[in-house]
PDB file of N, CA, C and O in Angstrom:
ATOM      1  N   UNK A   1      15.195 -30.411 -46.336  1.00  0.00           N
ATOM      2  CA  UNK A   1      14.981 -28.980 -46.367  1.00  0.00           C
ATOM      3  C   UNK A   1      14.198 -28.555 -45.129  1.00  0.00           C
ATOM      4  O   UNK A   1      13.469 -29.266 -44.437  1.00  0.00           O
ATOM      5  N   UNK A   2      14.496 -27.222 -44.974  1.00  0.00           N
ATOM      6  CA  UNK A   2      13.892 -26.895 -43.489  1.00  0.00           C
ATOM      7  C   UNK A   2      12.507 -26.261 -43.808  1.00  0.00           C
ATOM      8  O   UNK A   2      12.311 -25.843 -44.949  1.00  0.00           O
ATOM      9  N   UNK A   3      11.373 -26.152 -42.698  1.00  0.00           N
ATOM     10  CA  UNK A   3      10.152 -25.129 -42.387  1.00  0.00           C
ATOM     11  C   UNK A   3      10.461 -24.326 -41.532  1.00  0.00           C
ATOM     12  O   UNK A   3      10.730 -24.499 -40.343  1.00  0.00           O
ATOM     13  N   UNK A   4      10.409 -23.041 -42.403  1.00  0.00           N
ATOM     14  CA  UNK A   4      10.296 -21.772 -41.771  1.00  0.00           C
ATOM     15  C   UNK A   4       9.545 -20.802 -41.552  1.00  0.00           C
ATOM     16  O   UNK A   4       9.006 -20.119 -42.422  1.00  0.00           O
ATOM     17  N   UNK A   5       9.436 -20.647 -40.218  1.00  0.00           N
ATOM     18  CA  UNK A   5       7.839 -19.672 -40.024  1.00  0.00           C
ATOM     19  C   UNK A   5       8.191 -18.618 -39.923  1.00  0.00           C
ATOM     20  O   UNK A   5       9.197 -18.271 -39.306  1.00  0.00           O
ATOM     21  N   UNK A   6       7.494 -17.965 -40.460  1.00  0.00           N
ATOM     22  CA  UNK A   6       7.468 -16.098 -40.890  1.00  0.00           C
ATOM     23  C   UNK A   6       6.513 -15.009 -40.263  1.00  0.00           C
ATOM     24  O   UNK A   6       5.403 -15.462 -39.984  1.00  0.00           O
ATOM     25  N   UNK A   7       6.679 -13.823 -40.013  1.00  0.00           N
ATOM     26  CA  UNK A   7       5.658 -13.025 -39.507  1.00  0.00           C
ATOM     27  C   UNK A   7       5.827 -12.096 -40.572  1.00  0.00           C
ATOM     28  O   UNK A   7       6.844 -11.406 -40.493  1.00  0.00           O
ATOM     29  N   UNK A   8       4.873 -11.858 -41.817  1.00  0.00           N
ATOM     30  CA  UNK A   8       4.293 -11.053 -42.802  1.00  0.00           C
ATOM     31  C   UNK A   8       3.770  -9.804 -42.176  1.00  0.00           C
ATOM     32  O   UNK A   8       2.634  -9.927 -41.719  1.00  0.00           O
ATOM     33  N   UNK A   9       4.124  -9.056 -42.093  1.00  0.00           N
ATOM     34  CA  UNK A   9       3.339  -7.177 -41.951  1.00  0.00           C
ATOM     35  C   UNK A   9       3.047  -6.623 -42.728  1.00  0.00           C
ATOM     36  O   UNK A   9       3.353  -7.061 -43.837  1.00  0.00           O
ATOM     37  N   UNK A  10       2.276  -5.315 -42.655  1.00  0.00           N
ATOM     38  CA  UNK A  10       2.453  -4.577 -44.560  1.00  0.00           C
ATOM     39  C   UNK A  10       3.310  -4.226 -45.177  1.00  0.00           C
ATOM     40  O   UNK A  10       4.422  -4.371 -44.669  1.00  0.00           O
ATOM     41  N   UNK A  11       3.241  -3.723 -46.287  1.00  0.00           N
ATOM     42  CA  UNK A  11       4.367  -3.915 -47.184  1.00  0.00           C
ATOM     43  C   UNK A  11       5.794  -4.512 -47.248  1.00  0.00           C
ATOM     44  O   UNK A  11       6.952  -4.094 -47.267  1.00  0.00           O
ATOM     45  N   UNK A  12       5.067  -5.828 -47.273  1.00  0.00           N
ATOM     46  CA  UNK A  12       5.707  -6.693 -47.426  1.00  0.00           C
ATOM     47  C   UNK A  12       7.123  -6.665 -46.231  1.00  0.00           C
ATOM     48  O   UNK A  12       8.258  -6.794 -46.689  1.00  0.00           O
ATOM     49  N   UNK A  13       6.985  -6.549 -45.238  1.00  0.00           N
ATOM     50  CA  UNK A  13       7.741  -6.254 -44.415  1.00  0.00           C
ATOM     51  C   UNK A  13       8.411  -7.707 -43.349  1.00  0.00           C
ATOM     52  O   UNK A  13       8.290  -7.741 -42.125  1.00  0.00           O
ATOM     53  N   UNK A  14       8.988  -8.619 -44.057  1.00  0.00           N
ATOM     54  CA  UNK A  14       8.838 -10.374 -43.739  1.00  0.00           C
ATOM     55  C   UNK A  14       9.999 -10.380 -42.517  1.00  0.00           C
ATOM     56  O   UNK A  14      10.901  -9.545 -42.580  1.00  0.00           O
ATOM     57  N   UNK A  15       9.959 -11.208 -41.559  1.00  0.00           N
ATOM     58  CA  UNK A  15      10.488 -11.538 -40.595  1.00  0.00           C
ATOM     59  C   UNK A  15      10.271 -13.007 -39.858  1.00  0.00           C
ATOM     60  O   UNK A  15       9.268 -13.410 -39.268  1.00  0.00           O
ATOM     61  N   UNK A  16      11.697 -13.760 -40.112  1.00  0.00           N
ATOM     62  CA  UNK A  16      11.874 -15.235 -39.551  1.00  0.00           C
ATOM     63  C   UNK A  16      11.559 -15.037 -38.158  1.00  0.00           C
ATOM     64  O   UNK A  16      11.818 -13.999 -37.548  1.00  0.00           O
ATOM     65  N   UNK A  17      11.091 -15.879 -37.749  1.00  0.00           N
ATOM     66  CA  UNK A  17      10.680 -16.217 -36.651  1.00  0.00           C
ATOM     67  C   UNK A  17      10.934 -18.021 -35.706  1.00  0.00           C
ATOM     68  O   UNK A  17      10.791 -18.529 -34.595  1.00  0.00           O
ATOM     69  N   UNK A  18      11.257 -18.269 -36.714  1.00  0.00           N
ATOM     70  CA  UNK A  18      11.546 -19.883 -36.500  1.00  0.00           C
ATOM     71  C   UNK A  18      11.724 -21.015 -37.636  1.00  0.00           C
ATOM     72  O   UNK A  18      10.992 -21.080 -38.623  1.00  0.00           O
ATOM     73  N   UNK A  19      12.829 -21.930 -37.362  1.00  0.00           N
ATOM     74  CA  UNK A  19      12.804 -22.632 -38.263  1.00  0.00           C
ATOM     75  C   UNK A  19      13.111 -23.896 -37.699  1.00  0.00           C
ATOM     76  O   UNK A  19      13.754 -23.945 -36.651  1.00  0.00           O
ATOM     77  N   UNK A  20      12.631 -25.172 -38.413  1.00  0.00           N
ATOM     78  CA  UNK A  20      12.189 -26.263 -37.778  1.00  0.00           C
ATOM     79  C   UNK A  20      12.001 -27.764 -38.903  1.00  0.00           C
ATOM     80  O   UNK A  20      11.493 -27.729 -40.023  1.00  0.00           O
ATOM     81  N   UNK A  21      12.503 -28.854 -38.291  1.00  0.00           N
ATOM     82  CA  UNK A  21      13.134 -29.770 -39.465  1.00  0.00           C
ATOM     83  C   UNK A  21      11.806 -30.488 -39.970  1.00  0.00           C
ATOM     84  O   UNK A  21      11.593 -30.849 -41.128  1.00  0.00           O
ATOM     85  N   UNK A  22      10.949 -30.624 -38.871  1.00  0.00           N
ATOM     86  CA  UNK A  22       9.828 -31.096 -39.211  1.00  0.00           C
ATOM     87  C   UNK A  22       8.486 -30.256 -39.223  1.00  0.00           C
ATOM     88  O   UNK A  22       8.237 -29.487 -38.295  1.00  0.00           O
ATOM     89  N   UNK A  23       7.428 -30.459 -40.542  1.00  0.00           N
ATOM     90  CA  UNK A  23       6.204 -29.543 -40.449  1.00  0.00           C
ATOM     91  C   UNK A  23       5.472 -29.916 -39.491  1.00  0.00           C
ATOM     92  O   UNK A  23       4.363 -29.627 -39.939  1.00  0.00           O
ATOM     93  N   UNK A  24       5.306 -30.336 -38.530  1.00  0.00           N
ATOM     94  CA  UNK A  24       4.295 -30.471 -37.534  1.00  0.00           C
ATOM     95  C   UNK A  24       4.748 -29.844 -36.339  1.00  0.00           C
ATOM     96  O   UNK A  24       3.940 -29.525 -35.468  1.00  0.00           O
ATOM     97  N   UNK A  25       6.334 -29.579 -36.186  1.00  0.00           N
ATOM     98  CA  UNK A  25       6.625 -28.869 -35.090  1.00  0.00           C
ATOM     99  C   UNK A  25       6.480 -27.100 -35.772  1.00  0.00           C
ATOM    100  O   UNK A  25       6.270 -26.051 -35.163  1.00  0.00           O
ATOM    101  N   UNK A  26       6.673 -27.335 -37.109  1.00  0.00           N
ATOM    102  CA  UNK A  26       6.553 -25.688 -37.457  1.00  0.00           C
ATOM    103  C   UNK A  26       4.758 -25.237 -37.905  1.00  0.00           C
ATOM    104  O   UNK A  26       4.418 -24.057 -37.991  1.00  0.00           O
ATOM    105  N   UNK A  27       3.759 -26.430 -38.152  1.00  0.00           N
ATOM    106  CA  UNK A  27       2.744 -25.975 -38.044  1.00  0.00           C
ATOM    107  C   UNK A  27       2.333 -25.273 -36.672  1.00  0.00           C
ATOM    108  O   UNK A  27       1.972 -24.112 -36.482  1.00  0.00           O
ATOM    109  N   UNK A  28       2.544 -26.658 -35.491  1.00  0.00           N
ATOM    110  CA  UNK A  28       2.088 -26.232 -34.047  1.00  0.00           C
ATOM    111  C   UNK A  28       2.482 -24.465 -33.924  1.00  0.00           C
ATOM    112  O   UNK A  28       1.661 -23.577 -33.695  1.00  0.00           O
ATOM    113  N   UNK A  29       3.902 -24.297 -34.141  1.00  0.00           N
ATOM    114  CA  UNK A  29       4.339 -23.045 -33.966  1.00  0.00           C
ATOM    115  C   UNK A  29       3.905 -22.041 -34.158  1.00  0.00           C
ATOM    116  O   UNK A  29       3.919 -21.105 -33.359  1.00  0.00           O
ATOM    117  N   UNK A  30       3.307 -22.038 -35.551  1.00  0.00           N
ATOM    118  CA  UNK A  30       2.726 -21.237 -36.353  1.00  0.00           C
ATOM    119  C   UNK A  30       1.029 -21.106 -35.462  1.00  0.00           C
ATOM    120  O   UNK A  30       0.458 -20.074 -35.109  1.00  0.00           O
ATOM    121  N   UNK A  31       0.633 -22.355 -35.323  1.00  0.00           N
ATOM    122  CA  UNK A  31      -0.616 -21.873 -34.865  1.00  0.00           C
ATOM    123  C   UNK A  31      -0.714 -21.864 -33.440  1.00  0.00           C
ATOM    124  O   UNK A  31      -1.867 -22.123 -33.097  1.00  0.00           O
ATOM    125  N   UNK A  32       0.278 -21.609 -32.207  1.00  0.00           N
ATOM    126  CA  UNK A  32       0.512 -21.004 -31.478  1.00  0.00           C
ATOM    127  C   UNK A  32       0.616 -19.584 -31.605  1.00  0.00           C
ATOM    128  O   UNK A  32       0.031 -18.937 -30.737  1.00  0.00           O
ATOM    129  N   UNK A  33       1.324 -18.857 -32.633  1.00  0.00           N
ATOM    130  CA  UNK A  33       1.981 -17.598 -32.697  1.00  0.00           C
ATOM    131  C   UNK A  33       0.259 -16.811 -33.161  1.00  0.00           C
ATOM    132  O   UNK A  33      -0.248 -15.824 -32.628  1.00  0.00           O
ATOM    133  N   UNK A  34      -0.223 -17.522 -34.115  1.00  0.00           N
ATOM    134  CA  UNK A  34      -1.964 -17.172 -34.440  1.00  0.00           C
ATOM    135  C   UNK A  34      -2.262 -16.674 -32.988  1.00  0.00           C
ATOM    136  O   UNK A  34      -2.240 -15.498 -32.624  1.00  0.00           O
ATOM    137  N   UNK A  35      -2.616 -18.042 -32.026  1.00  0.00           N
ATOM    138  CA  UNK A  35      -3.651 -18.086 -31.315  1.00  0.00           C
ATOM    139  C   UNK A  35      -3.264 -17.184 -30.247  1.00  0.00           C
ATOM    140  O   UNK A  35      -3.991 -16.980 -29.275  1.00  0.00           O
ATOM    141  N   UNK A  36      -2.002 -16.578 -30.432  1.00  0.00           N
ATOM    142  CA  UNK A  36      -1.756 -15.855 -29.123  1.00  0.00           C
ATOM    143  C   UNK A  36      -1.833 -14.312 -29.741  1.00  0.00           C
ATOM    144  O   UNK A  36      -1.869 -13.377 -28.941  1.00  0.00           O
ATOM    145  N   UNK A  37      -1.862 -14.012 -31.399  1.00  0.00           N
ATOM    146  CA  UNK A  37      -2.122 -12.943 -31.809  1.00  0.00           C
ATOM    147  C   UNK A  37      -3.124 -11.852 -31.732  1.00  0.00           C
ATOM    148  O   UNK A  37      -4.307 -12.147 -31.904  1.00  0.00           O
ATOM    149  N   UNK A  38      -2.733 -10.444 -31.458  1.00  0.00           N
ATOM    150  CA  UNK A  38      -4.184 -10.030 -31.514  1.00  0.00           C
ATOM    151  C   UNK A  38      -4.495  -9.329 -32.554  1.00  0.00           C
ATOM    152  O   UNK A  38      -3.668  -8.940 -33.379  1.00  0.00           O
ATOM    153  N   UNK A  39      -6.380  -8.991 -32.624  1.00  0.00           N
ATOM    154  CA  UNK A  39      -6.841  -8.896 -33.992  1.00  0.00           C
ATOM    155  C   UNK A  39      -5.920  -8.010 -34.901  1.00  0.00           C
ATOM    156  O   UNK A  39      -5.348  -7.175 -34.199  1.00  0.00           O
ATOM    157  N   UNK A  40      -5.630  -7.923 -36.038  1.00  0.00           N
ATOM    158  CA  UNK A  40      -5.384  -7.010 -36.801  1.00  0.00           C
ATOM    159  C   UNK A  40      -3.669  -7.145 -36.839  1.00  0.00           C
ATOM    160  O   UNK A  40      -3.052  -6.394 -37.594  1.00  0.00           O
ATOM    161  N   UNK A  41      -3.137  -7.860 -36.227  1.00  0.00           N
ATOM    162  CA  UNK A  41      -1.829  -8.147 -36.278  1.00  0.00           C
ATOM    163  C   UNK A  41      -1.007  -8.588 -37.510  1.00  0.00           C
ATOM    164  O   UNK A  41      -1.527  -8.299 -38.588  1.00  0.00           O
ATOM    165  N   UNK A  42       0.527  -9.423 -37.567  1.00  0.00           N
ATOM    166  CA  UNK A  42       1.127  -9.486 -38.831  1.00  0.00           C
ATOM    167  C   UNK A  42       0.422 -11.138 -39.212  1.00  0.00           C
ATOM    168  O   UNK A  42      -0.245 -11.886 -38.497  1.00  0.00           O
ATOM    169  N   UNK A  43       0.738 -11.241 -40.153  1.00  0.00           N
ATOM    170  CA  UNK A  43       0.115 -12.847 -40.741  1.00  0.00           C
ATOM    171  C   UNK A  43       1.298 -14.039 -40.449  1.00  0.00           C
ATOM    172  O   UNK A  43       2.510 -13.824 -40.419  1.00  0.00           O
ATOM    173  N   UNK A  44       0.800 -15.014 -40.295  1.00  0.00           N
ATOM    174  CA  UNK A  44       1.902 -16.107 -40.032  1.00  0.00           C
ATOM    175  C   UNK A  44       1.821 -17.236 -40.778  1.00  0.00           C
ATOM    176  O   UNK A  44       0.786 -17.901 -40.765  1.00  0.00           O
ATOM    177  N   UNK A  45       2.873 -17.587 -41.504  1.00  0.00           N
ATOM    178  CA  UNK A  45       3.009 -18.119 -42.812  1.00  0.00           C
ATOM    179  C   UNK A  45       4.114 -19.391 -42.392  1.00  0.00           C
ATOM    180  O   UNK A  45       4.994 -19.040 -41.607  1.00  0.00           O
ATOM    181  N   UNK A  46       4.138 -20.491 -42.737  1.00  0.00           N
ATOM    182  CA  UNK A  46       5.171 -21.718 -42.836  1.00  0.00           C
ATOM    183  C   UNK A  46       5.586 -21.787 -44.196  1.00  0.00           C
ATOM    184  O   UNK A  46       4.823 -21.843 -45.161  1.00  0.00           O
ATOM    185  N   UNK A  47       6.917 -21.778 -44.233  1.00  0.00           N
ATOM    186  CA  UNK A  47       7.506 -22.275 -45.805  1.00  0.00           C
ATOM    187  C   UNK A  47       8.093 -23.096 -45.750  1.00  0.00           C
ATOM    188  O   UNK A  47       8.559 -23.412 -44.655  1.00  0.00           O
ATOM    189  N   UNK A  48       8.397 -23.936 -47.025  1.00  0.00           N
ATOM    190  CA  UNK A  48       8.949 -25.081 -46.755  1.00  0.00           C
ATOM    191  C   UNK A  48      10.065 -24.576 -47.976  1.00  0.00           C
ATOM    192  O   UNK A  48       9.526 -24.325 -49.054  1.00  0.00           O
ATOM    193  N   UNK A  49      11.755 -24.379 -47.913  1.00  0.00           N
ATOM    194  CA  UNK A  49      12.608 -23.765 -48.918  1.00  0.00           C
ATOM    195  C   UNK A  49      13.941 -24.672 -48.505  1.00  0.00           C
ATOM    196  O   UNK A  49      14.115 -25.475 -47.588  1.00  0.00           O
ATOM    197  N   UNK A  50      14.874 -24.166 -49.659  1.00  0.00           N
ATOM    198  CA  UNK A  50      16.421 -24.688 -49.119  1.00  0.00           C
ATOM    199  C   UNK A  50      17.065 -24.101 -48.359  1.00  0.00           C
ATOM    200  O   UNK A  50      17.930 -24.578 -47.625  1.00  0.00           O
ATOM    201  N   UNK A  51      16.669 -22.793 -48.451  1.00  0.00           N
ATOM    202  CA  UNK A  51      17.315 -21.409 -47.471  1.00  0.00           C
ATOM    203  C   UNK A  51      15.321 -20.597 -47.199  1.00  0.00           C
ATOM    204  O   UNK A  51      14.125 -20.713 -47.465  1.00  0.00           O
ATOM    205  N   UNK A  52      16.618 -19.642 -46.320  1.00  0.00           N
ATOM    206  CA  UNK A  52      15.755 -18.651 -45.724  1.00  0.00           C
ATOM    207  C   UNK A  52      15.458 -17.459 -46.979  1.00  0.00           C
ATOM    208  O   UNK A  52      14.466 -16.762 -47.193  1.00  0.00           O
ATOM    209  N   UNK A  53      16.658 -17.559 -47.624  1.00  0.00           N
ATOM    210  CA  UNK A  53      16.248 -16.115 -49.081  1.00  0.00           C
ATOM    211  C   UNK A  53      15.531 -17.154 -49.753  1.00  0.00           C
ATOM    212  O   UNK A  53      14.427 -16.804 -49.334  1.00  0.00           O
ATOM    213  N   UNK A  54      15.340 -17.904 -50.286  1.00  0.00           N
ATOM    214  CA  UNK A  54      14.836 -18.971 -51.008  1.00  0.00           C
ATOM    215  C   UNK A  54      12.965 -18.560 -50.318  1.00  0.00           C
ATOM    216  O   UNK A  54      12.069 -17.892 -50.834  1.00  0.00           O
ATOM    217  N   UNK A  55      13.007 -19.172 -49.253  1.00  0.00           N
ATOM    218  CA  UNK A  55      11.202 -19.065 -48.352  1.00  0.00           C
ATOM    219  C   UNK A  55      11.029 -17.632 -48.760  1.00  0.00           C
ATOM    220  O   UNK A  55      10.039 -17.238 -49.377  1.00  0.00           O
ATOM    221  N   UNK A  56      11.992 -16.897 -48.406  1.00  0.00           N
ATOM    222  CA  UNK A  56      11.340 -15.254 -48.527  1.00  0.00           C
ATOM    223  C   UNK A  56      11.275 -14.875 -49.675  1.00  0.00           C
ATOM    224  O   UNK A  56      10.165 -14.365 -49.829  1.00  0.00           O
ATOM    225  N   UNK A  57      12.073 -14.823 -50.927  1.00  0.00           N
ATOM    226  CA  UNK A  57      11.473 -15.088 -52.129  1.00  0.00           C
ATOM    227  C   UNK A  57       9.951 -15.167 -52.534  1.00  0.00           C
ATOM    228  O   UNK A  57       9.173 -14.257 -52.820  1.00  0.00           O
ATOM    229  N   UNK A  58       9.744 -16.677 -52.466  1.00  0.00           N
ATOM    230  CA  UNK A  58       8.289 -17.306 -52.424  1.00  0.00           C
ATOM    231  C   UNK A  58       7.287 -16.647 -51.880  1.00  0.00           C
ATOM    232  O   UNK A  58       6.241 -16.473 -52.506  1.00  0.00           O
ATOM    233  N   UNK A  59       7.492 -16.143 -50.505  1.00  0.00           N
ATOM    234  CA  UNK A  59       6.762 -15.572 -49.779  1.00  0.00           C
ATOM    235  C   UNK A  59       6.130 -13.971 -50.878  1.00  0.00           C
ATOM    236  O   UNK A  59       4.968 -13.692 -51.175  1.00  0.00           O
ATOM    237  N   UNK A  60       7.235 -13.328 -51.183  1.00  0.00           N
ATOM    238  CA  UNK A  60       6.908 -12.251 -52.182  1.00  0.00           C
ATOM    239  C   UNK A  60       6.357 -12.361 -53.428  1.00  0.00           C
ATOM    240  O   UNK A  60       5.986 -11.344 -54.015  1.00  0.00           O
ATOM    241  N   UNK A  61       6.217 -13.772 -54.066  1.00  0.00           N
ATOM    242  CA  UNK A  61       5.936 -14.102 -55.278  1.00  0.00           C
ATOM    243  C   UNK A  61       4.028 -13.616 -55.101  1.00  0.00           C
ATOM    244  O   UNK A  61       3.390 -13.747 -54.057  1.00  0.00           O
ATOM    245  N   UNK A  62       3.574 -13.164 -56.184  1.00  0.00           N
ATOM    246  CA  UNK A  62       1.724 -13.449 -56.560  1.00  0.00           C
ATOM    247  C   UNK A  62       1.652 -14.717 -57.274  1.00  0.00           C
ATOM    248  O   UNK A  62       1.993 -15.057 -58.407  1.00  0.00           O
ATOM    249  N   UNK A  63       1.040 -15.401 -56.158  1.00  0.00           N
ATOM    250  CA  UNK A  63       0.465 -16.926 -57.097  1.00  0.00           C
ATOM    251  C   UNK A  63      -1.184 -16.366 -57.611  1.00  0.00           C
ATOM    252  O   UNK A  63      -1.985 -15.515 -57.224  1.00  0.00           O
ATOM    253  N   UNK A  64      -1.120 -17.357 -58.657  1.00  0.00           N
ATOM    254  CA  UNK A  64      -2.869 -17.382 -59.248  1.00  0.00           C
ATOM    255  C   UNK A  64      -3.387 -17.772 -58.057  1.00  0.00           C
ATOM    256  O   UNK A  64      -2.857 -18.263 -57.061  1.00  0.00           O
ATOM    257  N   UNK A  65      -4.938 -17.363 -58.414  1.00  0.00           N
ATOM    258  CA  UNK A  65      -5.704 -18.228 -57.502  1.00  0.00           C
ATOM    259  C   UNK A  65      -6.437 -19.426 -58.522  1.00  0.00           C
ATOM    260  O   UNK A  65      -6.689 -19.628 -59.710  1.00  0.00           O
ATOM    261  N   UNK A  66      -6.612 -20.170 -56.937  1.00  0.00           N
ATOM    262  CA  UNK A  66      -6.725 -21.508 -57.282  1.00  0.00           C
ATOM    263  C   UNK A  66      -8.448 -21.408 -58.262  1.00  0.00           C
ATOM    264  O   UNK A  66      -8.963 -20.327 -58.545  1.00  0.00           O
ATOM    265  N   UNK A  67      -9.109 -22.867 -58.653  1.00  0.00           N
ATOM    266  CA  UNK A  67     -10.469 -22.910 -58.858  1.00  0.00           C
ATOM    267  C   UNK A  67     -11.426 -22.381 -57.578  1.00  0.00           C
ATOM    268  O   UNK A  67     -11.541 -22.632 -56.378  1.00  0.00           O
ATOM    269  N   UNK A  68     -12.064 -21.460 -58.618  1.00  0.00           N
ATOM    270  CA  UNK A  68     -13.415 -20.680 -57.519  1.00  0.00           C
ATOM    271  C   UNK A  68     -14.489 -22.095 -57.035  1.00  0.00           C
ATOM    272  O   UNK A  68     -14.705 -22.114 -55.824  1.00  0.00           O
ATOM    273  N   UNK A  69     -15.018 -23.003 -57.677  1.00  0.00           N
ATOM    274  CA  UNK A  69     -15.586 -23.970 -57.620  1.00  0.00           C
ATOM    275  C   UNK A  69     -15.941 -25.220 -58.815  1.00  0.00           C
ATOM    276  O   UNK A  69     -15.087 -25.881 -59.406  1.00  0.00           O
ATOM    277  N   UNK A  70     -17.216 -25.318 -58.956  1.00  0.00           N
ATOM    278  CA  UNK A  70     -18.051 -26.187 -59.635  1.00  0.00           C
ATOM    279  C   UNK A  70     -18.339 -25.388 -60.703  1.00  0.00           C
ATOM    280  O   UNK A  70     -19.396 -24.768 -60.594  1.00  0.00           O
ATOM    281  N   UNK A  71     -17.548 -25.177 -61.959  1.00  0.00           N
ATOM    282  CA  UNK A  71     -17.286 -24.491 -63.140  1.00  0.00           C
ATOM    283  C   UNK A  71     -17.709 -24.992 -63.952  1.00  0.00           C
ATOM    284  O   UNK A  71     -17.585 -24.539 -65.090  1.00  0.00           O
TER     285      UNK A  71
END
């Protein structure tokens, strides 16, 4: 399955940007596309899906949040 990096805007406004067989070439990517971003810009997200509707899907889903801490 492929990693696909995304540029997130508001409302929900998702756009591929790259896709890539291995996560270390689509992390680097991703945190290239960060480091060259400026403040206040879209968010950059890696998915890992079978397809591209599949990542973007996910991408729209609300997950829980995880444990706050030492509960």
């Amino acid at each position: 399955m492929p990693y696909f990096v995304f540029s997130i805007q508001p409302f929900a406004r998702i756009r591929k940007l790259a896709e890539f067989t291995t996560f270390k070439d689509a992390s680097a990517h991703a945190k290239a596309l960060r480091a060259a971003q400026v403040e206040g810009g879209a968010r950059i997200k890696v998915m890992f899906a079978e397809s591209e509707q599949l990542a973007e899907d996910l991408l729209c889903q609300i997950r829980e949040p995880g444990p706050a801490g030492d509960d």
